[in-house]
mmJSON file of the N, C-alpha and C atoms, coordinates in Angstrom:
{"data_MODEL":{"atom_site":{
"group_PDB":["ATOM","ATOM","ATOM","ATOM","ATOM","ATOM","ATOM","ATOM","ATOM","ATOM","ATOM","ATOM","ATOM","ATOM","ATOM","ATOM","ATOM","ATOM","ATOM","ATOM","ATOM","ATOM","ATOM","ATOM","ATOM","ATOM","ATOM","ATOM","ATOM","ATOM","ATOM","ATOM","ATOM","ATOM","ATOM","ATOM","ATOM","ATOM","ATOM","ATOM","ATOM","ATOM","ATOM","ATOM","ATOM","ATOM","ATOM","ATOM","ATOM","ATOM","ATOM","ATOM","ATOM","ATOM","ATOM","ATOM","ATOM","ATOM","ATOM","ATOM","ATOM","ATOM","ATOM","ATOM","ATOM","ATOM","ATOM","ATOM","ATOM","ATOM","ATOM","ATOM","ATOM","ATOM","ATOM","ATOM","ATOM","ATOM","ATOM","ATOM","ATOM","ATOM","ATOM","ATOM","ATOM","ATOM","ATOM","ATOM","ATOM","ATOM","ATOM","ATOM","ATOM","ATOM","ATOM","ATOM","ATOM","ATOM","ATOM","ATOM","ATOM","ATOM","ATOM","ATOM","ATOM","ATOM","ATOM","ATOM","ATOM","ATOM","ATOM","ATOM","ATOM","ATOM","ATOM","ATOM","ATOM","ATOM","ATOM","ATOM","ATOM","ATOM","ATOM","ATOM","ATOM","ATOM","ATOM","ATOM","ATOM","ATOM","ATOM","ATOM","ATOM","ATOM","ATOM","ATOM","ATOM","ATOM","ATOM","ATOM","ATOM","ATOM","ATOM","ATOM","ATOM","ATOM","ATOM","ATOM","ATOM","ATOM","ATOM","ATOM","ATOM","ATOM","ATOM","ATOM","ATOM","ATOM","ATOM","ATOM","ATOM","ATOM","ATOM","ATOM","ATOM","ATOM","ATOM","ATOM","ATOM","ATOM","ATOM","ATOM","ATOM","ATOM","ATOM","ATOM","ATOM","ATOM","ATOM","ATOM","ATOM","ATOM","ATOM","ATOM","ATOM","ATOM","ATOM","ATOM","ATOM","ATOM","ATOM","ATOM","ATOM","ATOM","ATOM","ATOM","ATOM","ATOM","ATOM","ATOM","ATOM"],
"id":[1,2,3,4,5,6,7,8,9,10,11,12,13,14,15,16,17,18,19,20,21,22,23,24,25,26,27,28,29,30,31,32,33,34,35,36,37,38,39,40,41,42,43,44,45,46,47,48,49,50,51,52,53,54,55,56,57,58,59,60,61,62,63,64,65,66,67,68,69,70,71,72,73,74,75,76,77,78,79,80,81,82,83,84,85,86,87,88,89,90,91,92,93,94,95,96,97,98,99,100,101,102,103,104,105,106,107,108,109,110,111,112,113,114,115,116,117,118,119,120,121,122,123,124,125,126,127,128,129,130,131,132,133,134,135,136,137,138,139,140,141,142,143,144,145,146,147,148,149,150,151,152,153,154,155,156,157,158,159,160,161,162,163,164,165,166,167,168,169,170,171,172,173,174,175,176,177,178,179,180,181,182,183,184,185,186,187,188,189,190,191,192,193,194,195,196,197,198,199,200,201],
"type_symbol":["N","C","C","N","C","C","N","C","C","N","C","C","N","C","C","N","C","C","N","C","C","N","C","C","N","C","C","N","C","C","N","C","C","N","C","C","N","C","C","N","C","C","N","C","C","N","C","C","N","C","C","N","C","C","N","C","C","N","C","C","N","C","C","N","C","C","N","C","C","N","C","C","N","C","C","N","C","C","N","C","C","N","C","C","N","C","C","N","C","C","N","C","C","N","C","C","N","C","C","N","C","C","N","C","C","N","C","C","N","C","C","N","C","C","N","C","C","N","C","C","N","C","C","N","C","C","N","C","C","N","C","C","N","C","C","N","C","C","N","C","C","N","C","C","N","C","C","N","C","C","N","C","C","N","C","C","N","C","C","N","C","C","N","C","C","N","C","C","N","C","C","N","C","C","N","C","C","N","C","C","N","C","C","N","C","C","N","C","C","N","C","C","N","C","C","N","C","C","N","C","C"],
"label_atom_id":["N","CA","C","N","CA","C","N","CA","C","N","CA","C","N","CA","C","N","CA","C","N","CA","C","N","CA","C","N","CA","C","N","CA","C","N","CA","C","N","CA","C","N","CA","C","N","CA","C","N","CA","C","N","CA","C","N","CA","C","N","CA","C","N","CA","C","N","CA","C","N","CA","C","N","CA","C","N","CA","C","N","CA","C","N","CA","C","N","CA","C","N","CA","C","N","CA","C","N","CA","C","N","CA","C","N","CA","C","N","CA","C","N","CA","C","N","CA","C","N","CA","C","N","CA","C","N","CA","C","N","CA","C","N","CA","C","N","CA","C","N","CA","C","N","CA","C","N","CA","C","N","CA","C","N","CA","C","N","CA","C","N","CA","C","N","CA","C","N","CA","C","N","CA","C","N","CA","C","N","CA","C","N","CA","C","N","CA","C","N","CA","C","N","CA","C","N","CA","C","N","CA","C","N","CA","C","N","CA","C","N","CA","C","N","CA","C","N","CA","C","N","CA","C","N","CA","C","N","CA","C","N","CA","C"],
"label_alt_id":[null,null,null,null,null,null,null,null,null,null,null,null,null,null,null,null,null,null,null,null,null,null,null,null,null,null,null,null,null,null,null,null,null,null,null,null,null,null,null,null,null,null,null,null,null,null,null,null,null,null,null,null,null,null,null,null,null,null,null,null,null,null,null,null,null,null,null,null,null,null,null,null,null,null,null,null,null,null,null,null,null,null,null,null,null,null,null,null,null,null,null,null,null,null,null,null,null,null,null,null,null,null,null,null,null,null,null,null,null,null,null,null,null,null,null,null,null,null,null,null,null,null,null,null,null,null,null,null,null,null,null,null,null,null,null,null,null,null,null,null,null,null,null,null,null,null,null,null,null,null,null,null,null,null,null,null,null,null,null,null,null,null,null,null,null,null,null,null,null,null,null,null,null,null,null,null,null,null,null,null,null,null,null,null,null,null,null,null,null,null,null,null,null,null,null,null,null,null,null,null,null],
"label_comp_id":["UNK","UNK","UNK","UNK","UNK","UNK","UNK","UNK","UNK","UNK","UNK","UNK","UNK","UNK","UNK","UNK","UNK","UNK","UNK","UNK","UNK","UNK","UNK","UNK","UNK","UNK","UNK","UNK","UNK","UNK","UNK","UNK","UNK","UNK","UNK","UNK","UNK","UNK","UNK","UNK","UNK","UNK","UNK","UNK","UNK","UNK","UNK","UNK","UNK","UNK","UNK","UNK","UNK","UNK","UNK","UNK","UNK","UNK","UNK","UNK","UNK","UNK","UNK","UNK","UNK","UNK","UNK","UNK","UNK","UNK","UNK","UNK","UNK","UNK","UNK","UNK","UNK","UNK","UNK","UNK","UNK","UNK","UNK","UNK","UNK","UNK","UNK","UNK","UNK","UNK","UNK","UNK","UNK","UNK","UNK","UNK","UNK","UNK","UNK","UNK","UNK","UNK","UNK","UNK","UNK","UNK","UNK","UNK","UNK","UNK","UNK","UNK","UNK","UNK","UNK","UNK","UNK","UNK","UNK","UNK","UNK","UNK","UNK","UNK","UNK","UNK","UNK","UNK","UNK","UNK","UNK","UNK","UNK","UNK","UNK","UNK","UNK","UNK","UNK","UNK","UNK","UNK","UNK","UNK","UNK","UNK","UNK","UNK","UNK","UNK","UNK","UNK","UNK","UNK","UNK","UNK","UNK","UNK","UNK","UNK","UNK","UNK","UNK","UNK","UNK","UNK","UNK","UNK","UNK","UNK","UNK","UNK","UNK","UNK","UNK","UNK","UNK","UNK","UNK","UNK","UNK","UNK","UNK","UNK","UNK","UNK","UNK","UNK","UNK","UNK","UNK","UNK","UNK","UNK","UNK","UNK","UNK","UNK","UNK","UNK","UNK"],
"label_asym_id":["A","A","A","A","A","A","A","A","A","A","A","A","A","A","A","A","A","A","A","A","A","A","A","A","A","A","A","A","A","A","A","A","A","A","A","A","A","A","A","A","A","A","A","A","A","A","A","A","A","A","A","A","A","A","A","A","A","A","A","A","A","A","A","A","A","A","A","A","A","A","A","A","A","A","A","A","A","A","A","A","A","A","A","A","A","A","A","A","A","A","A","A","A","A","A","A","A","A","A","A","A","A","A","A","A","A","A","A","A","A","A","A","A","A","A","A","A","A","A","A","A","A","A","A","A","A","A","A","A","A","A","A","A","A","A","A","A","A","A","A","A","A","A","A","A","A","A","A","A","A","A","A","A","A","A","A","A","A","A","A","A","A","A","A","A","A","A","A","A","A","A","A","A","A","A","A","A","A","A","A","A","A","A","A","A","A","A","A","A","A","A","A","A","A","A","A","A","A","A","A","A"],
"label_entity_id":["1","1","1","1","1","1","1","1","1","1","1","1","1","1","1","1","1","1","1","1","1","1","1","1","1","1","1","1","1","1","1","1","1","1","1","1","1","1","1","1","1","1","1","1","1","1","1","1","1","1","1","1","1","1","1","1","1","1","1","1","1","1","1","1","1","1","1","1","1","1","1","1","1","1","1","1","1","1","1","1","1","1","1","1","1","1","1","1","1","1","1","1","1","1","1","1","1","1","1","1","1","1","1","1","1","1","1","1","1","1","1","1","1","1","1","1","1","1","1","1","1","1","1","1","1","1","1","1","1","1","1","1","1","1","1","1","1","1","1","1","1","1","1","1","1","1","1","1","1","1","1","1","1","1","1","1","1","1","1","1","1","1","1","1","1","1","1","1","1","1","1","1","1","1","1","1","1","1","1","1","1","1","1","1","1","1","1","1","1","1","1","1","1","1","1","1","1","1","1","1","1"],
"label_seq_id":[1,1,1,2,2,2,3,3,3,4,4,4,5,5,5,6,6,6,7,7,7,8,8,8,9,9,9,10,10,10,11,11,11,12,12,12,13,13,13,14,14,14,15,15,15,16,16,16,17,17,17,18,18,18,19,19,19,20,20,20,21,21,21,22,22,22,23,23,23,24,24,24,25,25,25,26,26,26,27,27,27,28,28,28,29,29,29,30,30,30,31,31,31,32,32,32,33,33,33,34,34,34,35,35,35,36,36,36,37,37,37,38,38,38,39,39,39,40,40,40,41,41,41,42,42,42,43,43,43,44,44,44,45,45,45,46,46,46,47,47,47,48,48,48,49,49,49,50,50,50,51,51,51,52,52,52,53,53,53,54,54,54,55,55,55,56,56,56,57,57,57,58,58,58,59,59,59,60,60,60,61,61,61,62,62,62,63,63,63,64,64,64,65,65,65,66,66,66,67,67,67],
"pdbx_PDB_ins_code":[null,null,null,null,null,null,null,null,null,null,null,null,null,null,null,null,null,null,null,null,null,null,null,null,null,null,null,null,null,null,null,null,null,null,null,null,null,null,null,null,null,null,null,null,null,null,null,null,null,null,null,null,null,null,null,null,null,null,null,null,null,null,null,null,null,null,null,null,null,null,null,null,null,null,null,null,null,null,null,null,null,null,null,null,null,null,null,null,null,null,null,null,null,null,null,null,null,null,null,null,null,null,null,null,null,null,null,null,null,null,null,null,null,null,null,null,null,null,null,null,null,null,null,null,null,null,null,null,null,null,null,null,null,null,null,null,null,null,null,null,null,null,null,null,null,null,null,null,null,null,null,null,null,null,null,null,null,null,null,null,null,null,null,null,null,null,null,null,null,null,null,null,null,null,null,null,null,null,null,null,null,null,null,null,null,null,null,null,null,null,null,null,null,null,null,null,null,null,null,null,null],
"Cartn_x":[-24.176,-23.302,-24.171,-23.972,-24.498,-24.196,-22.822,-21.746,-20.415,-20.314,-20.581,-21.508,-22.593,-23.304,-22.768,-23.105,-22.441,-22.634,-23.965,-23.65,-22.505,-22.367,-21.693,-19.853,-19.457,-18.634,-18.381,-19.207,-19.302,-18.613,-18.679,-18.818,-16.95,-16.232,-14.815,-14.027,-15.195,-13.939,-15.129,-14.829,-15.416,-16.432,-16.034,-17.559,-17.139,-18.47,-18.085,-17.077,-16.634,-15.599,-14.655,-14.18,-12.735,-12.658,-14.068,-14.458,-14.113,-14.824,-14.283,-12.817,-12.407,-11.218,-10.095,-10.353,-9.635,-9.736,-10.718,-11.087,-10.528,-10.473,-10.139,-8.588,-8.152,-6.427,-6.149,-6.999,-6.159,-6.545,-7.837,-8.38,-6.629,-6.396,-5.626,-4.252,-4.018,-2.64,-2.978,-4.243,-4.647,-4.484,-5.174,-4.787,-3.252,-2.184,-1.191,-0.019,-0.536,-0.494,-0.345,-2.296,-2.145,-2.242,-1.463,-0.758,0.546,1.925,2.894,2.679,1.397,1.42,0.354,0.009,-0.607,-1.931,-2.667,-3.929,-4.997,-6.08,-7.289,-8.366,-8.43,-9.722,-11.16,-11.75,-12.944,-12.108,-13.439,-13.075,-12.329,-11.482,-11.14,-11.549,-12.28,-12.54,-13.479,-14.485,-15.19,-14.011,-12.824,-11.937,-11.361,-11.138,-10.93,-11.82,-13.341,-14.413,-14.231,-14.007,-14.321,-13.059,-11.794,-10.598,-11.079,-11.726,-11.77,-12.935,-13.683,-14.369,-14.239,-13.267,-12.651,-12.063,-11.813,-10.63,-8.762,-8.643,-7.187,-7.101,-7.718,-6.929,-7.59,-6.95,-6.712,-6.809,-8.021,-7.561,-7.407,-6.105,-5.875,-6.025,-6.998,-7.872,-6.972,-5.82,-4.529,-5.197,-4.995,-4.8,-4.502,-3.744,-3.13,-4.105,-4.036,-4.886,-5.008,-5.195,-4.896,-3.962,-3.5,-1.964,-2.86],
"Cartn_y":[-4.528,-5.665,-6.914,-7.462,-9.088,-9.852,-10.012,-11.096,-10.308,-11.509,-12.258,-12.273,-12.465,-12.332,-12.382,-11.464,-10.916,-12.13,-12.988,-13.924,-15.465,-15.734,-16.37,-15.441,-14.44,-13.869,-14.2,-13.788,-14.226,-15.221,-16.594,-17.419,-17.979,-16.858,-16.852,-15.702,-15.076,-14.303,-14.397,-13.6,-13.968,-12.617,-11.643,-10.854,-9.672,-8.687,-7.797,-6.818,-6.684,-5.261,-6.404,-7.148,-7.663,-8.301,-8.497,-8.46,-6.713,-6.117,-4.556,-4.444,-5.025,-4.191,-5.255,-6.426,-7.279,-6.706,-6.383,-6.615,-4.451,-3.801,-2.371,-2.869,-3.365,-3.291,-4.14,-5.362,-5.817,-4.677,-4.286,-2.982,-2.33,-1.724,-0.984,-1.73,-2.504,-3.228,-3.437,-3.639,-4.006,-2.665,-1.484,-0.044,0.052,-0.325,0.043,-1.174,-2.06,-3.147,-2.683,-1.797,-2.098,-0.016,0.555,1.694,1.598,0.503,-0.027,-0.758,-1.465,-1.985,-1.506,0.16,0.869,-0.606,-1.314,-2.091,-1.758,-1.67,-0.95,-2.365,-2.793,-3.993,-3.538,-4.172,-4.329,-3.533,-2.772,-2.024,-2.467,-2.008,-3.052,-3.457,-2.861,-3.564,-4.632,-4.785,-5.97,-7.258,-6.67,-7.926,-8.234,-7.809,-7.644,-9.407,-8.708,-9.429,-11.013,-10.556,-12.0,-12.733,-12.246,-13.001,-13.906,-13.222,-13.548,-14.782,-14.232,-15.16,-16.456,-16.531,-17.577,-18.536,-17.766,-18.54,-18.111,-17.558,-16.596,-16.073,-15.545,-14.61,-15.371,-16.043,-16.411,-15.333,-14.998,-14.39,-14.482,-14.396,-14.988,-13.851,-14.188,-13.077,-13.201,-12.16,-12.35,-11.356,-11.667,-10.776,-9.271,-9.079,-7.548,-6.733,-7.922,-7.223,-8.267,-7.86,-8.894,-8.895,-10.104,-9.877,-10.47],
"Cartn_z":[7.267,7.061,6.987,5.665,5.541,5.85,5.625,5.447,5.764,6.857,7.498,8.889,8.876,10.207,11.577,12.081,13.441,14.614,14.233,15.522,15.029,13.477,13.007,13.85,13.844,14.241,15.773,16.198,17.748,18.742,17.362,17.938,17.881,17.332,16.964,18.105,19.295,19.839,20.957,22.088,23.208,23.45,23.359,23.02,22.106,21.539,20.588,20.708,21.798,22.047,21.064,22.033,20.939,19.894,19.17,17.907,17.147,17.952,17.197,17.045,18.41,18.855,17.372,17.775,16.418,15.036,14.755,13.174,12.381,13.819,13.355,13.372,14.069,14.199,12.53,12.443,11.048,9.661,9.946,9.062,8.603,10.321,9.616,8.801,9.146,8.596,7.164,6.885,5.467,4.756,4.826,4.758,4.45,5.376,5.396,4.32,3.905,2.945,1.219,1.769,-0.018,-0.24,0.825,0.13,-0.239,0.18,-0.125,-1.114,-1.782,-3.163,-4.163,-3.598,-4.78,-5.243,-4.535,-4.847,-4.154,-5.023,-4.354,-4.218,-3.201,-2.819,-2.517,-1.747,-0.937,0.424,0.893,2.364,3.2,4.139,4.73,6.114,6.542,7.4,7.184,5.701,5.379,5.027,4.765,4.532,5.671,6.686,8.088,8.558,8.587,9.003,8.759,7.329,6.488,6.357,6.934,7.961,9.035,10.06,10.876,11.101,10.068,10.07,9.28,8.513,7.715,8.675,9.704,10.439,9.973,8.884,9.021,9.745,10.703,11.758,12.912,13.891,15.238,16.104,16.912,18.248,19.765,20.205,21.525,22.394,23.081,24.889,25.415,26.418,27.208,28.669,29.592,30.297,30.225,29.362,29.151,28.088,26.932,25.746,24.55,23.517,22.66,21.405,21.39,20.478,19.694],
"occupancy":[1.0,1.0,1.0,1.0,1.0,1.0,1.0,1.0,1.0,1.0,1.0,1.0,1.0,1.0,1.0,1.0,1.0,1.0,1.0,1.0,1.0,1.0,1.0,1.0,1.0,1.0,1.0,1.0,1.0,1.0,1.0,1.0,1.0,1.0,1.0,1.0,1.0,1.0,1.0,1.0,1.0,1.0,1.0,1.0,1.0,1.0,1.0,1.0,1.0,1.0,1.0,1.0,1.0,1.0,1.0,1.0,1.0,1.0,1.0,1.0,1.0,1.0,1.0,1.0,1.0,1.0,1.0,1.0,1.0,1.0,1.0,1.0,1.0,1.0,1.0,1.0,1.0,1.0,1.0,1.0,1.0,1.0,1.0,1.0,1.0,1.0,1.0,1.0,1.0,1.0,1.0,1.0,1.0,1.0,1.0,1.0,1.0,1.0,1.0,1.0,1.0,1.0,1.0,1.0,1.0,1.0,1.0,1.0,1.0,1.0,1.0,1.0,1.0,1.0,1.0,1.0,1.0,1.0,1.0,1.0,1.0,1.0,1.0,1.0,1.0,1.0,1.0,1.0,1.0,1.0,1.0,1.0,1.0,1.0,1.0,1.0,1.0,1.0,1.0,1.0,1.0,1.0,1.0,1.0,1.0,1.0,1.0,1.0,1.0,1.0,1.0,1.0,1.0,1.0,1.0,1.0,1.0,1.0,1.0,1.0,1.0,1.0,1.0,1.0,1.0,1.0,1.0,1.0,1.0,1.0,1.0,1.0,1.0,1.0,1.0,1.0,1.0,1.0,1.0,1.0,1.0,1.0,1.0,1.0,1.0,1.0,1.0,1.0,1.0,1.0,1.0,1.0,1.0,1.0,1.0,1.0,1.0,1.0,1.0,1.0,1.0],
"B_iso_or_equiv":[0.0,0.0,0.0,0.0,0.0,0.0,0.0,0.0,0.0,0.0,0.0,0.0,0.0,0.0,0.0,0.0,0.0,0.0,0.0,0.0,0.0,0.0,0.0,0.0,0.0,0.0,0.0,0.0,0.0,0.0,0.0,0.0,0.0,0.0,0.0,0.0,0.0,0.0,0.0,0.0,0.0,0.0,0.0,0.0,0.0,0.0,0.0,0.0,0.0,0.0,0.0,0.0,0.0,0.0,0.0,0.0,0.0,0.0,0.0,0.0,0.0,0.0,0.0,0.0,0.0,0.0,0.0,0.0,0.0,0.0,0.0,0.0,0.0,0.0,0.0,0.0,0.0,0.0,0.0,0.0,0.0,0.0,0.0,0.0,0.0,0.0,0.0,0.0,0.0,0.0,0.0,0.0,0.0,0.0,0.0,0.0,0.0,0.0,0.0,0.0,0.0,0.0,0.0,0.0,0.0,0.0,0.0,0.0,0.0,0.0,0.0,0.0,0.0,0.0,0.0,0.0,0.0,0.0,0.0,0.0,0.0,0.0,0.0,0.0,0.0,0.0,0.0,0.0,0.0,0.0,0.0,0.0,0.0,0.0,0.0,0.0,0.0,0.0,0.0,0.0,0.0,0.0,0.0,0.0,0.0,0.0,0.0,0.0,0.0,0.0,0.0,0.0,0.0,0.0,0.0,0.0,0.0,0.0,0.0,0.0,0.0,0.0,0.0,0.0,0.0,0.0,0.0,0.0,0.0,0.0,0.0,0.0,0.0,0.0,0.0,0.0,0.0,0.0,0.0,0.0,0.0,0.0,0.0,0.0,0.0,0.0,0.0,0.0,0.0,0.0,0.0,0.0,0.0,0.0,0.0,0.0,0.0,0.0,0.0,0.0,0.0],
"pdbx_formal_charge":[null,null,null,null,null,null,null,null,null,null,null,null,null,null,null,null,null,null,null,null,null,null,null,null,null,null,null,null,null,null,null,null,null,null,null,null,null,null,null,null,null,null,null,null,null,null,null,null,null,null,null,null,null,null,null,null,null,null,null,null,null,null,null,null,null,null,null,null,null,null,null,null,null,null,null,null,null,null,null,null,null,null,null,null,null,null,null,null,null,null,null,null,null,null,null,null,null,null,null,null,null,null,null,null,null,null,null,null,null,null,null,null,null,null,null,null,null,null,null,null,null,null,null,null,null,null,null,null,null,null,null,null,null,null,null,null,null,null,null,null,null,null,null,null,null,null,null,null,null,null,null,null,null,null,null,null,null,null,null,null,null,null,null,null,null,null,null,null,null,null,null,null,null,null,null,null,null,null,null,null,null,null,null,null,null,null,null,null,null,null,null,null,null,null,null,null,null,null,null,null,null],
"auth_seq_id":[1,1,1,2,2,2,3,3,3,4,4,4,5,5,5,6,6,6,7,7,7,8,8,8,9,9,9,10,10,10,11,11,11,12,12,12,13,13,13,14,14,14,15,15,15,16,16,16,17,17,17,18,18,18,19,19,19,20,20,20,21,21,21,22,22,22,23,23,23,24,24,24,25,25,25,26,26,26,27,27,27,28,28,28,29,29,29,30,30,30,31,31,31,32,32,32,33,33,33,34,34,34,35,35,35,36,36,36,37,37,37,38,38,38,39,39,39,40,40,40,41,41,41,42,42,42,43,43,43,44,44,44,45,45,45,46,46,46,47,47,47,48,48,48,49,49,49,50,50,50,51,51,51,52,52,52,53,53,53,54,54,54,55,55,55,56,56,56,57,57,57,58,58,58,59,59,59,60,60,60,61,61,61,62,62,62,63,63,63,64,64,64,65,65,65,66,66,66,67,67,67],
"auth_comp_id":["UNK","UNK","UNK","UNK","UNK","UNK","UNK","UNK","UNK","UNK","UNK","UNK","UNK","UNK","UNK","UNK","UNK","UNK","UNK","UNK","UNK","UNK","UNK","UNK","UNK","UNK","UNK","UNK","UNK","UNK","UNK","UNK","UNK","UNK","UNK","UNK","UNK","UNK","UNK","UNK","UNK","UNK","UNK","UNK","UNK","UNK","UNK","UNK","UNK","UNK","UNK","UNK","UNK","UNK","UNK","UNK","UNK","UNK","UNK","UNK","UNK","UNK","UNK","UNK","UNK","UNK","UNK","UNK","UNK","UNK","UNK","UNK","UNK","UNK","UNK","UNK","UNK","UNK","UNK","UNK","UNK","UNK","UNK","UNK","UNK","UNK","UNK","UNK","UNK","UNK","UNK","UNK","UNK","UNK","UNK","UNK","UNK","UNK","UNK","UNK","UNK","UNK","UNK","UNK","UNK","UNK","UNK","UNK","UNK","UNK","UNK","UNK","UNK","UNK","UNK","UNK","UNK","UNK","UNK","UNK","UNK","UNK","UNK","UNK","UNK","UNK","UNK","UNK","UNK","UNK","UNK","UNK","UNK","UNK","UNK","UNK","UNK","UNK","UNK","UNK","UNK","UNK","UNK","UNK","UNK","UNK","UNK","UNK","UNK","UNK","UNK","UNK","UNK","UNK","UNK","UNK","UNK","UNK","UNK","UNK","UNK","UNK","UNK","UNK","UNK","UNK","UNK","UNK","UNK","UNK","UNK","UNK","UNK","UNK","UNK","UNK","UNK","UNK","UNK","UNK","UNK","UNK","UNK","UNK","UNK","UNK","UNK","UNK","UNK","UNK","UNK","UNK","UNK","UNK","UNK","UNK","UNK","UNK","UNK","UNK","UNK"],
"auth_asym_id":["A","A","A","A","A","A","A","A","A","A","A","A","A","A","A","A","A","A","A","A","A","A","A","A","A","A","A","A","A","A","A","A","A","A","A","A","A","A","A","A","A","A","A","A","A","A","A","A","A","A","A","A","A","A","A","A","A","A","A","A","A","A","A","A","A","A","A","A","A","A","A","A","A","A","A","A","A","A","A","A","A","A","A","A","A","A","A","A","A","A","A","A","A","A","A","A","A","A","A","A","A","A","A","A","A","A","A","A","A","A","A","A","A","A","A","A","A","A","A","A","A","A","A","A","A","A","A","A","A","A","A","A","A","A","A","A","A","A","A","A","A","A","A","A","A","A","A","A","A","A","A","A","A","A","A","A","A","A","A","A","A","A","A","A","A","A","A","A","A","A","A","A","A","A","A","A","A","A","A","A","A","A","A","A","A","A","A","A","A","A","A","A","A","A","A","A","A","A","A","A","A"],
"auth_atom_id":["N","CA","C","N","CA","C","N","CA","C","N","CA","C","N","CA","C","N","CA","C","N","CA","C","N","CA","C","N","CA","C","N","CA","C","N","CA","C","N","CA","C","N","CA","C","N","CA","C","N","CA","C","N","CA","C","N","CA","C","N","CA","C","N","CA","C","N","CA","C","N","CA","C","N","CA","C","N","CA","C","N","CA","C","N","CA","C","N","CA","C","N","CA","C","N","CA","C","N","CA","C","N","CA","C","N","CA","C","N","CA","C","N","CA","C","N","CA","C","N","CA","C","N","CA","C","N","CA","C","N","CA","C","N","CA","C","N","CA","C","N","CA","C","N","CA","C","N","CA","C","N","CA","C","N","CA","C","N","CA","C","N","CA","C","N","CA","C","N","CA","C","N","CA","C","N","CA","C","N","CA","C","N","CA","C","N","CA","C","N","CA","C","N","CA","C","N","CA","C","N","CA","C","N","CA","C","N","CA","C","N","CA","C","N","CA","C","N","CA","C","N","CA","C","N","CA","C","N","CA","C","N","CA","C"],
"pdbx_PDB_model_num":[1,1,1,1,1,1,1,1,1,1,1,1,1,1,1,1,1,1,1,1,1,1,1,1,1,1,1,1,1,1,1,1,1,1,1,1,1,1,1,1,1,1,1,1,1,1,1,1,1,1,1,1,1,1,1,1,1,1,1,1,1,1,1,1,1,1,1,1,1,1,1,1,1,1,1,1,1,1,1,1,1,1,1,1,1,1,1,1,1,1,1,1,1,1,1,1,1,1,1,1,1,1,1,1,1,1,1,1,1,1,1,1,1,1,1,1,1,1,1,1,1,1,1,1,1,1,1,1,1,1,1,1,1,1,1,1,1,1,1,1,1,1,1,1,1,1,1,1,1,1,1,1,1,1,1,1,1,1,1,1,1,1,1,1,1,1,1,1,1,1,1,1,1,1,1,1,1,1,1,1,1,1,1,1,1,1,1,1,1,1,1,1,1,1,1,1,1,1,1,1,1]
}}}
């Protein structure tokens, strides 16, 4: 992985587990997206990444887990 660099990432969630743990959960929603509209993209978990690292996807650390 190039892009987006992992310490550029970092600096958007509080450490790598819930960097993993974020970026597999939208993976899959993206998966489950573009088999309801028959569109074939970029991987998804690289579009995942490059959410999060855009700043589209917000992640809030909870006590329980993360929503």
């Amino acid at each position: 992985m190039i892009y987006p660099p992992l310490d550029e990432l970092l600096t958007h969630v509080d450490s790598r587990y819930t960097l993993v743990t974020a970026s597999a959960k939208r993976a899959r929603k993206i998966l489950e997206e573009e088999q309801s509209n028959e569109e074939k993209s970029n991987k998804a978990v690289s579009s995942a990444l490059r959410e999060i690292h855009s700043g589209k996807i917000k992640i809030e650390g909870t006590k329980v887990g993360i929503k």
